[in-house]
BADOVEX-651786 format. One record per residue (C-alpha): residue in three letters; x, y, z. Coordinates in steps of 0.02 Angstrom, whole numbers, always signed. Layout:
N
['ALA',[X,Y,Z]]
...
END
This chain:
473
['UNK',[-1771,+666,-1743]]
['UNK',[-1806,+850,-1826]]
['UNK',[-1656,+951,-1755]]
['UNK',[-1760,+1092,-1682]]
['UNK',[-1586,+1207,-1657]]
['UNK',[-1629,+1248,-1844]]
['UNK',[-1759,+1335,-1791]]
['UNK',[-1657,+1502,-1711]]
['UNK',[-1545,+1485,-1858]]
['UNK',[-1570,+1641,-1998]]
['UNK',[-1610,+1597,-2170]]
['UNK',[-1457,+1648,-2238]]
['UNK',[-1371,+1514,-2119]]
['UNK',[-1501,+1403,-2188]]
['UNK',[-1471,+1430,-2356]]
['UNK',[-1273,+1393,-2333]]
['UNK',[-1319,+1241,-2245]]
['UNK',[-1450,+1192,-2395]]
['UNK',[-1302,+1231,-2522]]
['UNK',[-1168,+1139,-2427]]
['UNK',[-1282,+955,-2408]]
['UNK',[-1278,+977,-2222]]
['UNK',[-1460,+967,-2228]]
['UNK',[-1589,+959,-2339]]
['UNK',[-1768,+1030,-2401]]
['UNK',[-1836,+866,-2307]]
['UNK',[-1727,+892,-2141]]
['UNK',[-1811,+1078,-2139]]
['UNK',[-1987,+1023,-2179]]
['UNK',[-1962,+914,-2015]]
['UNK',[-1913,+1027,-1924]]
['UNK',[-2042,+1126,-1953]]
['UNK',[-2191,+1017,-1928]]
['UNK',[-2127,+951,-1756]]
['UNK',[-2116,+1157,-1719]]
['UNK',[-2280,+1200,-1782]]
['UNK',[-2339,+1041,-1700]]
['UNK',[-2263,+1115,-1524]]
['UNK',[-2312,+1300,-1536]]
['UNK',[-2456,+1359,-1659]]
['UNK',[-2597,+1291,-1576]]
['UNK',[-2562,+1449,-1451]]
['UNK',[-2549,+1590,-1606]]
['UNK',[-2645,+1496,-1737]]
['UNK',[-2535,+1586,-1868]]
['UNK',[-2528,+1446,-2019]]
['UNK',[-2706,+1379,-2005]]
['UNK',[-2658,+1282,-2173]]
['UNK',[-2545,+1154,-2205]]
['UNK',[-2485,+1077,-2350]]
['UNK',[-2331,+986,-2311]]
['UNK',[-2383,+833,-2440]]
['UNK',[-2361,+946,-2563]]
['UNK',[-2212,+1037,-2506]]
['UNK',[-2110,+846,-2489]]
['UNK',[-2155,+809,-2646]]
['UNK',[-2085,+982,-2726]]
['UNK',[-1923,+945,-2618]]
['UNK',[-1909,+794,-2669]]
['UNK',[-1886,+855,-2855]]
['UNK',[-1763,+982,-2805]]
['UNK',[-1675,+874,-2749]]
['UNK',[-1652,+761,-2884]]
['UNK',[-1569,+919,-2956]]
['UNK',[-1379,+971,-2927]]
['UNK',[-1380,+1081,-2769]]
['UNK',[-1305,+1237,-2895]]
['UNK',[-1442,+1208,-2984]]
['UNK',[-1588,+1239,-2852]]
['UNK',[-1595,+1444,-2870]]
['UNK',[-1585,+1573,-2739]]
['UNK',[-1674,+1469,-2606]]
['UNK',[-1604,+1324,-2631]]
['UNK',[-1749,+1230,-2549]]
['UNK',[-1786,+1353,-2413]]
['UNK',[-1987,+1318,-2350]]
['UNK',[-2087,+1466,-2371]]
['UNK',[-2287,+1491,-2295]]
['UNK',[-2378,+1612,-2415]]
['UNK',[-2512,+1742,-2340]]
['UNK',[-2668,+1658,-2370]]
['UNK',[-2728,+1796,-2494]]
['UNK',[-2629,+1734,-2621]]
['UNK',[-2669,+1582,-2737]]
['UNK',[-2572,+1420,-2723]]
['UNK',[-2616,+1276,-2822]]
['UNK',[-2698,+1153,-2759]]
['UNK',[-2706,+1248,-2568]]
['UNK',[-2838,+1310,-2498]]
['UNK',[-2844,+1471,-2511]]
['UNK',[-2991,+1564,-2408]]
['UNK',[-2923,+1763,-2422]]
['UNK',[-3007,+1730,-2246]]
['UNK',[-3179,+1726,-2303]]
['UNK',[-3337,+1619,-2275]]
['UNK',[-3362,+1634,-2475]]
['UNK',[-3181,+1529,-2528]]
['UNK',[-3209,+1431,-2370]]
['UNK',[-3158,+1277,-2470]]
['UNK',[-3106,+1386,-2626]]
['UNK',[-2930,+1259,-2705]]
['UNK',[-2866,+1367,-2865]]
['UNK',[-2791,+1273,-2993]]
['UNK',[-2658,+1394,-3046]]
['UNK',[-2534,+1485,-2941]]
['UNK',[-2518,+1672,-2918]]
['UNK',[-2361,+1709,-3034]]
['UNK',[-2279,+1778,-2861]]
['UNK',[-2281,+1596,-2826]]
['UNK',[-2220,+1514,-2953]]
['UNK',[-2100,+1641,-2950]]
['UNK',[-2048,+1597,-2794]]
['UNK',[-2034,+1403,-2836]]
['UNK',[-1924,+1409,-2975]]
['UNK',[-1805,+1509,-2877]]
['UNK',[-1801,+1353,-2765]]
['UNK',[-1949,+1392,-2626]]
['UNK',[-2050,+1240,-2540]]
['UNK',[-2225,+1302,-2501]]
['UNK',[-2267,+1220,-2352]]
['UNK',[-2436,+1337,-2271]]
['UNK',[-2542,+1458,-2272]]
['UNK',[-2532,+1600,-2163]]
['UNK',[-2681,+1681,-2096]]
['UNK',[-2751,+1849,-2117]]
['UNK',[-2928,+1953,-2097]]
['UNK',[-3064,+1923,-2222]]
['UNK',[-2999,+1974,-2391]]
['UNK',[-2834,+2068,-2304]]
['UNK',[-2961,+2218,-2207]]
['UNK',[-2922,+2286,-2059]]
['UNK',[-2746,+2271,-1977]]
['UNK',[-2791,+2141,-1838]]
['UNK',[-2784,+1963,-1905]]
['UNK',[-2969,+1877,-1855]]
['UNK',[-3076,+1783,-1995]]
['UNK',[-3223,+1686,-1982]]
['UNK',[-3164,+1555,-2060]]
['UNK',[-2976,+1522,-1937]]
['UNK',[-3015,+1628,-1812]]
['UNK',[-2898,+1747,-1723]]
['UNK',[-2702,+1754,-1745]]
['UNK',[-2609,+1799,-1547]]
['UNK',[-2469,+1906,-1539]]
['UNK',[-2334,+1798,-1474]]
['UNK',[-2254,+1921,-1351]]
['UNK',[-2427,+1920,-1263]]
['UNK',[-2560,+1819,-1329]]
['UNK',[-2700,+1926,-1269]]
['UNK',[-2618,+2043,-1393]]
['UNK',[-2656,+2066,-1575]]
['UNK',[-2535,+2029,-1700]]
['UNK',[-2580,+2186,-1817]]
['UNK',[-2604,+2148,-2010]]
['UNK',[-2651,+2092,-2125]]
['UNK',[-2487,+1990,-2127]]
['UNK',[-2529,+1929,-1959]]
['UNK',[-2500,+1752,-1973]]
['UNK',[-2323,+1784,-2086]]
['UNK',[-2261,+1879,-1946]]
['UNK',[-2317,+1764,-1810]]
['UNK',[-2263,+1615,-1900]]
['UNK',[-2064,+1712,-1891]]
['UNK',[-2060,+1745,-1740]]
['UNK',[-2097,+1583,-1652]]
['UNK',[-1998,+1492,-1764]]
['UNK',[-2118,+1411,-1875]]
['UNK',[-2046,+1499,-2034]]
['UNK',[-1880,+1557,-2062]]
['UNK',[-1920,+1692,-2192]]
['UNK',[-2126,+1729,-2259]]
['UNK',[-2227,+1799,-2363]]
['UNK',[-2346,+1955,-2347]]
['UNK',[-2416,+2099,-2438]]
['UNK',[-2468,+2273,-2411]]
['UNK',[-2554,+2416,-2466]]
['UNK',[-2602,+2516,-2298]]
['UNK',[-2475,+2417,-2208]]
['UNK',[-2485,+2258,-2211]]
['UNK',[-2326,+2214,-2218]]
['UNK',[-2262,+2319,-2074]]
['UNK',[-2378,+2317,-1940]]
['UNK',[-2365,+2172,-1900]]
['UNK',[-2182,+2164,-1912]]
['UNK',[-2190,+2296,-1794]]
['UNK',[-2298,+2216,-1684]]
['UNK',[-2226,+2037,-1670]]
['UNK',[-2026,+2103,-1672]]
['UNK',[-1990,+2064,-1869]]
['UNK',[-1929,+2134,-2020]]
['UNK',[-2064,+2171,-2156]]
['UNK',[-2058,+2268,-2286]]
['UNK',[-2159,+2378,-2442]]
['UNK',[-2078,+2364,-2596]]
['UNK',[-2074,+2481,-2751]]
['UNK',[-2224,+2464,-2839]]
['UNK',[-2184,+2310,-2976]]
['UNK',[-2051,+2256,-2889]]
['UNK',[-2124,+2079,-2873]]
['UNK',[-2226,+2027,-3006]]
['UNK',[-2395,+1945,-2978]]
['UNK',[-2555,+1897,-3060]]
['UNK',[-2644,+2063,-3092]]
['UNK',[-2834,+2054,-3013]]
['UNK',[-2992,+2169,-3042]]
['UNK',[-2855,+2287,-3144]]
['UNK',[-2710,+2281,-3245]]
['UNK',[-2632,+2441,-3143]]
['UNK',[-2692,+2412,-2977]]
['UNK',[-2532,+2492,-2889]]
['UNK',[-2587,+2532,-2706]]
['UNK',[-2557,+2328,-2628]]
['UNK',[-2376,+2256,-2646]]
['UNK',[-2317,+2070,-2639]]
['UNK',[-2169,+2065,-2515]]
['UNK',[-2052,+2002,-2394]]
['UNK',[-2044,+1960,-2184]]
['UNK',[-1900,+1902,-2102]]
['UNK',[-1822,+1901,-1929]]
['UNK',[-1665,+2022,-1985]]
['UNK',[-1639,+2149,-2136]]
['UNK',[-1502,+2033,-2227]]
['UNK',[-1653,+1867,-2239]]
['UNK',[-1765,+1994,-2278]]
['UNK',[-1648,+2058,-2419]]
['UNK',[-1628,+1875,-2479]]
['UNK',[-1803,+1845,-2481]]
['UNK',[-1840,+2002,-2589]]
['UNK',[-1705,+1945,-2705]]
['UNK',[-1811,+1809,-2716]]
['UNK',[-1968,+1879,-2762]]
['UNK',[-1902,+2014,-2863]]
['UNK',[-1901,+2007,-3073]]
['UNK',[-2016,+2053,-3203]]
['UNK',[-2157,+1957,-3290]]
['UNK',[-2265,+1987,-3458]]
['UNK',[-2421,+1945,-3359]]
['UNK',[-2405,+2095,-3234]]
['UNK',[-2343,+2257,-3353]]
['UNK',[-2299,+2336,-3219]]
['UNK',[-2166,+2230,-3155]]
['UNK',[-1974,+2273,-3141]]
['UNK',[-1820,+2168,-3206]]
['UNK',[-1682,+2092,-3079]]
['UNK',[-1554,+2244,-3043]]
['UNK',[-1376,+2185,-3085]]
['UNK',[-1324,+2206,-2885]]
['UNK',[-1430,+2083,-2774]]
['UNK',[-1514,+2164,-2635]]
['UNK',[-1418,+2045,-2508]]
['UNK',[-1251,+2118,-2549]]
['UNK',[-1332,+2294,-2556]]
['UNK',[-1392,+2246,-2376]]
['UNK',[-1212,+2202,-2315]]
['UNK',[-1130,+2341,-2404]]
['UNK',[-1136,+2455,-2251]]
['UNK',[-1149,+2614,-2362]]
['UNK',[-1230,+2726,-2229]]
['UNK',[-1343,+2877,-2259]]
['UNK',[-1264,+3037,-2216]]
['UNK',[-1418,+3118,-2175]]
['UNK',[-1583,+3069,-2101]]
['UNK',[-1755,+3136,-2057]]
['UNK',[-1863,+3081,-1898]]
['UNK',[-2024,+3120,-1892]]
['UNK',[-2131,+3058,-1731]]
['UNK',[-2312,+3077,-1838]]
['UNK',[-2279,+3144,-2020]]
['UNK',[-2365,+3297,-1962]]
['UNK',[-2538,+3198,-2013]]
['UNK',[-2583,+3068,-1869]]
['UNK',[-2590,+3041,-1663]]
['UNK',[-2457,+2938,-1597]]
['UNK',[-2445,+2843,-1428]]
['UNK',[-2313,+2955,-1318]]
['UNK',[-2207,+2806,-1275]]
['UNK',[-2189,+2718,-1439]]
['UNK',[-2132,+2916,-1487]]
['UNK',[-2003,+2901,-1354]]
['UNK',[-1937,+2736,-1428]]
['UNK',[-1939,+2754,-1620]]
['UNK',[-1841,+2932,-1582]]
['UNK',[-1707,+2859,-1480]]
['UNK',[-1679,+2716,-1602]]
['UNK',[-1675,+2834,-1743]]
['UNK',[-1550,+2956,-1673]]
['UNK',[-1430,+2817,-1616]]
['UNK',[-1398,+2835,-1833]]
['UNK',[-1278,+2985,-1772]]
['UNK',[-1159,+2833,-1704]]
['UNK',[-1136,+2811,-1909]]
['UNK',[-1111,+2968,-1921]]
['UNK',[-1264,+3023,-2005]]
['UNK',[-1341,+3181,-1957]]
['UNK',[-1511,+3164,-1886]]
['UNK',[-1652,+3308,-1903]]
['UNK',[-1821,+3319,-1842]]
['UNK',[-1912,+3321,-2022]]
['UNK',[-2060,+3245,-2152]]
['UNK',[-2138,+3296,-2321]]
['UNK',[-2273,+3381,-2323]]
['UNK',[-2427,+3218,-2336]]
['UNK',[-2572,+3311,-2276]]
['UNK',[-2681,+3251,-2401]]
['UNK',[-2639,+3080,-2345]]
['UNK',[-2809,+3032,-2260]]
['UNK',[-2914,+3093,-2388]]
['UNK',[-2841,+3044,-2541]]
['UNK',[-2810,+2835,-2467]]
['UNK',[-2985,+2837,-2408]]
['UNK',[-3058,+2874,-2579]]
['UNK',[-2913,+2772,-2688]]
['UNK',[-2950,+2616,-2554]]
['UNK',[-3123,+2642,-2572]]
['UNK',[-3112,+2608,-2756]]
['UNK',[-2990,+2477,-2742]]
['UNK',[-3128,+2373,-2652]]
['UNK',[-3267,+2423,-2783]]
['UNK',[-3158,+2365,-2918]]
['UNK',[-3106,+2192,-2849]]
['UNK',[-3274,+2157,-2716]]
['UNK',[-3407,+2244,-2792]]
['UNK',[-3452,+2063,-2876]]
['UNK',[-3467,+1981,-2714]]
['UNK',[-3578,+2135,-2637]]
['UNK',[-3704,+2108,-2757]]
['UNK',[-3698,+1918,-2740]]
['UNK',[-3650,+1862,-2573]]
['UNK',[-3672,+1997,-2458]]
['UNK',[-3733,+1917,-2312]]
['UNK',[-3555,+1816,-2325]]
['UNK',[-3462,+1995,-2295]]
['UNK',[-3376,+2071,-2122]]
['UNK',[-3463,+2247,-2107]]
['UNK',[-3296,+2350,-2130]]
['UNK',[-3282,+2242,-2307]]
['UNK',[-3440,+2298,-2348]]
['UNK',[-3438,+2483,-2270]]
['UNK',[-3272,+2492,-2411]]
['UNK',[-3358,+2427,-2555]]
['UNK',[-3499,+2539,-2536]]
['UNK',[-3404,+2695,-2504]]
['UNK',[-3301,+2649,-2681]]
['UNK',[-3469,+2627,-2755]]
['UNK',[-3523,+2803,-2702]]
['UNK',[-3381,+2889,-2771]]
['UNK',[-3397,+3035,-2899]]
['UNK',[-3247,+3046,-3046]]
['UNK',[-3227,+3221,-2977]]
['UNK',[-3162,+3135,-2801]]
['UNK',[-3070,+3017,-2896]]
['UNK',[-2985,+3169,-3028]]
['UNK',[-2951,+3245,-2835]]
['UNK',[-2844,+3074,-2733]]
['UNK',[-2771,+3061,-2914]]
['UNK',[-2709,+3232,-2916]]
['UNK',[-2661,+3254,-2721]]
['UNK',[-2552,+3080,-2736]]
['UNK',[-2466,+3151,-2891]]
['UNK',[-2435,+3328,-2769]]
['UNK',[-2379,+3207,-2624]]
['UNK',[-2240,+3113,-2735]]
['UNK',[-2179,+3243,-2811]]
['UNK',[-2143,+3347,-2621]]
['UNK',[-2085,+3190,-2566]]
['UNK',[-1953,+3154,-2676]]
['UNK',[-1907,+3340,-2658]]
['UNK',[-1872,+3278,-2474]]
['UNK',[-1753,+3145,-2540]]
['UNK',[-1662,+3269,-2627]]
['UNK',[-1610,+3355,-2451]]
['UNK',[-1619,+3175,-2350]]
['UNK',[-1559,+3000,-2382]]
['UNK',[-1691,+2910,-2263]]
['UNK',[-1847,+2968,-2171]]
['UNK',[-1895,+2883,-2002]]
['UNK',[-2042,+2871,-1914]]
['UNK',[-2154,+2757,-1799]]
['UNK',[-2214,+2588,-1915]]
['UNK',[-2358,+2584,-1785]]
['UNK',[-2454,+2729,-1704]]
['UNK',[-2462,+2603,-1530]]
['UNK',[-2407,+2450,-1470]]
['UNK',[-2500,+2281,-1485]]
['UNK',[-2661,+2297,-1428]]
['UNK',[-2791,+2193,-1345]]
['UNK',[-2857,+2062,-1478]]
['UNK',[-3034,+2076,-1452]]
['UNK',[-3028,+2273,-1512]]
['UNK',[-3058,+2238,-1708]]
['UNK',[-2966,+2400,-1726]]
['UNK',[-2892,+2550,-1652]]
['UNK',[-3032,+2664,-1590]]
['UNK',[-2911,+2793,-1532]]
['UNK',[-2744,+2866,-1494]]
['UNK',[-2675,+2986,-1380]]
['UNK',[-2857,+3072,-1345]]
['UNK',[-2897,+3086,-1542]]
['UNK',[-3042,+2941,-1595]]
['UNK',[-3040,+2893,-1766]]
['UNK',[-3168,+2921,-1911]]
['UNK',[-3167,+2741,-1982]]
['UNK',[-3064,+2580,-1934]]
['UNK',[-2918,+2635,-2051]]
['UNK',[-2867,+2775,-1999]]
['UNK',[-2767,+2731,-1878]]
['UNK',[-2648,+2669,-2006]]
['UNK',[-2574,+2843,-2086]]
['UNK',[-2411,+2815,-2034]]
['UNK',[-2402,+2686,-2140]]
['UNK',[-2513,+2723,-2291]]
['UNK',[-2459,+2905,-2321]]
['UNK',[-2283,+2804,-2372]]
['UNK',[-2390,+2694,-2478]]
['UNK',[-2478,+2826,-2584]]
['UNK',[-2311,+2915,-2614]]
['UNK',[-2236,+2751,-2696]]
['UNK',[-2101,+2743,-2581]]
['UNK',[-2022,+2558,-2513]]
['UNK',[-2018,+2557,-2326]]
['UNK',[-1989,+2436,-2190]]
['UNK',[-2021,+2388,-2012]]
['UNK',[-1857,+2396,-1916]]
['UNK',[-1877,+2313,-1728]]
['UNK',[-1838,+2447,-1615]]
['UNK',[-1865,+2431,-1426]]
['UNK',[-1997,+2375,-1302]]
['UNK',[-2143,+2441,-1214]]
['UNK',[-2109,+2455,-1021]]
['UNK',[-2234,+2306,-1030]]
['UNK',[-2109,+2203,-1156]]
['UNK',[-2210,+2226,-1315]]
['UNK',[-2107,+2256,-1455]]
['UNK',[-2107,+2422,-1577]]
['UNK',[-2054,+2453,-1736]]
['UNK',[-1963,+2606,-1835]]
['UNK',[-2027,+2632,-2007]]
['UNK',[-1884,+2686,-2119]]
['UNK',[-1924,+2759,-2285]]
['UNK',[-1814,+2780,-2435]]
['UNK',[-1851,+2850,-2608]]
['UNK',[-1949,+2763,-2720]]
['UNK',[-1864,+2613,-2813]]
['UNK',[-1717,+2650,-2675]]
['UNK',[-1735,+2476,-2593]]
['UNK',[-1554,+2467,-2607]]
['UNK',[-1512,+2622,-2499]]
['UNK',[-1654,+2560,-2370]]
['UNK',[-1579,+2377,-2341]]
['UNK',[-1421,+2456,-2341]]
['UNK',[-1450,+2589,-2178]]
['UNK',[-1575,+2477,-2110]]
['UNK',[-1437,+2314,-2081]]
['UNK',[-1326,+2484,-2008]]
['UNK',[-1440,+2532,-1877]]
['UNK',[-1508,+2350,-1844]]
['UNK',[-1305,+2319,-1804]]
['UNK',[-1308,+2476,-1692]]
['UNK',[-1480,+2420,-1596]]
['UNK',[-1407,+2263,-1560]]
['UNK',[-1594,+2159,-1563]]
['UNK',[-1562,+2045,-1709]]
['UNK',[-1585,+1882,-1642]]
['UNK',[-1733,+1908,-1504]]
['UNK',[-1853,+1809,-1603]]
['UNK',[-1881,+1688,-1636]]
['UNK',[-1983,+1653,-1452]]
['UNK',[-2109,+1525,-1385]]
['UNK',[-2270,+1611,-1377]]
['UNK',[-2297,+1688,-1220]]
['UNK',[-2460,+1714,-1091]]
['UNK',[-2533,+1888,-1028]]
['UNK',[-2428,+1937,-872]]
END
C-alpha cells in the first residue's frame, strides 16, 4: 500500500529520502496515483496521465547508482500542458491538438529528465495559456481547492492545483502576464517568473520571443528553489539561455541574507486593487521590519505598463497563432482570436513605441534597485473568484477595457525583465488564500529566494497545503 504520509512531505524531504533508498521513483509514482485517484476528480487539475511512461523512465533510473540520478533524483514532475512531451498528449487546451502526441520533447523537458525528473501528467490550462482562469474546451474547468466554486487563476492552473492537494510535490508552469503567480496566489503556493533565459526551451514562432518564461511551483520557497535549480542551464537551441551559476539557488534560498531595505507598493501606481487583499499583502510585507529591513511605501515609475503589454502581447499571438486564424478559426476561444487580430492590426510605429516605453520602464526600474533591495506588492489584484466569470470584469469600482487587464500587477514586472514570485500571505475573512508578489532585480533570483524563505519563516504558513479540496461554504 502507497504510503499516502508522503504526500505532506516537501520535495526537499523527498529528495533526501530518494537519495538515501528509503523509497523510490516507483514508491512515489504510487503514491501519487492512489492520491490523484482520491482527490482530482473534484479540481480536475492533471486531466492527463502518463504514468506508463513515467514507470518505465523510473525504472531506468534506477538501474543507475542513486549519485548518479541528478538533482531530482527521481522526483515525479506534471508539466503544464502547453509544453511538448513526447509521446503525451499535449492539447495547449485546444480543440485543434485535441489528440495532438509530439514526438520530440520541449528541451525544458528533457532538461528536466536528465537532471533525474519522472514525468508523470499533464497539467491543465486555458486554450493556448489565454486568460488567467484555467477552463478549455477540451478538459474543462480547473476548481480552486480552497473553494471549488472558485477559480484557480492561470494559466498554471492545474500546476498549482495539482500542489496544493497533494497530487505533485513540486510542478511545472510558465508565464508571461502571470502565469506563474496567479495562481500560486490563488491556490496558497509558491510560483515564480524567472529571468528571461533562465530555463532554456525550444524557441517557437521566434528565436527571441522573451515576454513567456518556463518556471517553477512549489508549496515553499526552498522546493521551489530546488526545482529552479533544476530547470536552470543553458542550451544552443534557445540563444538566449543562461549557464548554471556556480552557487545553487537552494543554498542561496537557505542563506538567510536579508534585504536591508524594501519597497511596498499596494498597486504600482498603475492598477485597482481589492481593499482587503491591500490590507493583507501590506501587513505581510511590513512584518520584513522583524529582519530588520526597513520598509517604505514605494514603486518605479510603470505607467506605460498597460499600453506597451497590450501591443507586445498582441504581437506575440500574431507571431505564434496567426497560422491557425487563417486556418482553423472556427476552432478558436474569442479572446484567442480578439489577440491575434489586434497583433495583426498593429502599425511598426506602435511597435517602435512598446519597444521604446519597455526599454524607459527597465531602465527606471533598475534605478529603483539601486535605492531598494526588493519591491512588494499584491501577486493578485483580488482573491479567487467565482469560476464561471472567464475573467475579472472589475475591481474596486474601475471595469476593465479587455480581459487582461486585470493582470498589471503582474505583467508590468514582466515587461521590465525582472524575476518575481508569489509568496502565500494571509487569508480572505472568507479563507481564500492571497499572495505577495516580491520583485527583485533582474537576473537577482538569488537575492529573491533568499528574502522570500526570510519572510516565509516570519509568516509562519509554510506547510498549509497541501489540503483536500474543499466545497463552497
Amino acid at each position: 500500500m502507497a504510503d499516502q504520509g508522503l504526500v505532506r512531505e516537501t520535495a526537499c524531504a523527498i529528495i533526501g529520502k530518494l537519495r538515501s533508498g528509503e523509497v523510490t521513483p516507483l514508491d512515489l509514482l504510487d503514491v501519487l496515483e492512489q492520491r490523484i485517484a482520491e482527490v482530482d476528480g473534484k479540481v480536475n487539475a492533471l486531466p492527463t496521465l502518463c504514468f506508463d511512461r513515467a514507470r518505465d523512465r523510473a525504472r531506468a533510473l534506477m538501474k543507475k547508482p542513486a549519485a548518479d540520478r541528478g538533482l531530482l533524483a527521481g522526483m515525479p514532475v506534471p508539466i503544464k500542458d502547453l509544453t511538448a512531451v513526447a509521446g503525451v498528449l499535449t492539447t495547449q487546451g485546444s480543440p485543434i491538438y485535441r489528440d495532438h502526441v509530439p514526438e520530440k520533447s520541449d528541451i525544458m523537458v528533457e532538461h528536466l529528465e536528465n537532471n533525474g525528473g519522472v514525468i508523470y501528467a499533464k497539467s491543465n490550462t486555458p486554450e493556448f495559456g489565454a486568460g488567467a482562469n484555467t477552463f478549455n474546451e477540451v478538459f474543462g474547468p480547473t476548481r480552486n481547492p480552497w473553494d471549488t466554486s472558485r477559480s484557480a487563476a492561470g494559466s498554471s492552473g492545474g500546476a498549482a492545483v495539482a500542489l496544493a492537494t497533494g497530487t505533485a510535490w513540486l510542478a511545472h508552469g510558465s508565464d508571461m502576464g502571470g502565469s506563474l503567480r496567479n495562481p500560486a496566489s490563488f491556490c496558497g503556493i509558491v510560483g515564480m517568473r524567472p529571468s528571461i533565459g533562465r530555463v532554456a526551451h525550444t524557441p517557437a514562432a521566434a528565436i527571441d520571443r522573451n515576454l513567456g518564461v518556463q518556471g517553477p511551483m512549489a508549496r515553499n520557497v526552498e522546493d521551489l528553489a530546488l526545482l529552479l535549480d533544476a530547470m536552470s542551464g543553458e542550451h544552443p537551441a534557445d540563444p538566449l539561455s543562461l549557464p548554471v551559476l556556480p552557487t545553487s539557488f537552494l543554498s542561496a534560498a537557505r542563506s538567510g541574507n536579508r534585504p536591508k531595505r524594501v519597497a511596498y507598493s499596494p498597486d504600482l501606481g498603475i492598477t485597482p486593487v481589492d481593499p482587503e487583499v491591500v490590507a493583507i499583502t501590506r501587513k505581510a510585507a511590513q512584518r520584513f521590519a522583524e529582519a530588520g529591513a526597513i520598509v517604505e511605501e514605494a514603486h518605479p515609475d510603470l505607467r506605460e505598463a498597460h499600453e506597451c503589454f497590450h501591443v507586445l502581447r498582441a504581437f506575440d499571438f500574431a507571431l505564434s497563432k496567426a497560422a491557425l486564424l487563417r486556418t482553423r478559426r472556427d476552432q478558436l476561444k474569442p479572446e484567442v482570436i480578439w489577440n491575434i487580430e489586434q497583433g495583426l492590426k498593429l502599425t511598426v510605429e506602435q511597435l517602435e513605441r512598446a519597444e521604446a516605453q519597455r526599454v524607459a520602464m527597465t531602465a527606471r526600474t533598475l534605478e529603483f534597485f539601486e535605492t531598494y533591495d526588493l519591491l512588494l506588492c499584491p501577486a493578485t489584484i483580488v482573491a479567487p473568484f467565482p469560476i464561471e466569470n472567464r475573467y475579472v470584469a472589475e475591481c474596486a469600482g474601475k471595469k476593465f477595457d479587455n480581459y487582461v487587464e486585470w493582470l498589471g500587477i503582474v505583467y508590468a514586472i514582466t515587461l521590465v525583465c525582472c524575476p518575481a514570485l508569489s509568496l502565500p500571505c494571509g487569508f480572505t475573512a472568507s479563507g481564500l488564500p492571497v499572495g505577495l508578489q516580491v520583485v527583485a532585480p533582474p537576473r537577482g533570483e538569488a537575492k529573491l529566494l533568499a528574502g522570500s524563505r526570510v519572510l516565509e519563516d516570519i509568516l509562519g504558513l509554510r506547510g498549509t497545503t497541501p489540503i483536500d479540496p474543499r466545497s463552497p461554504k
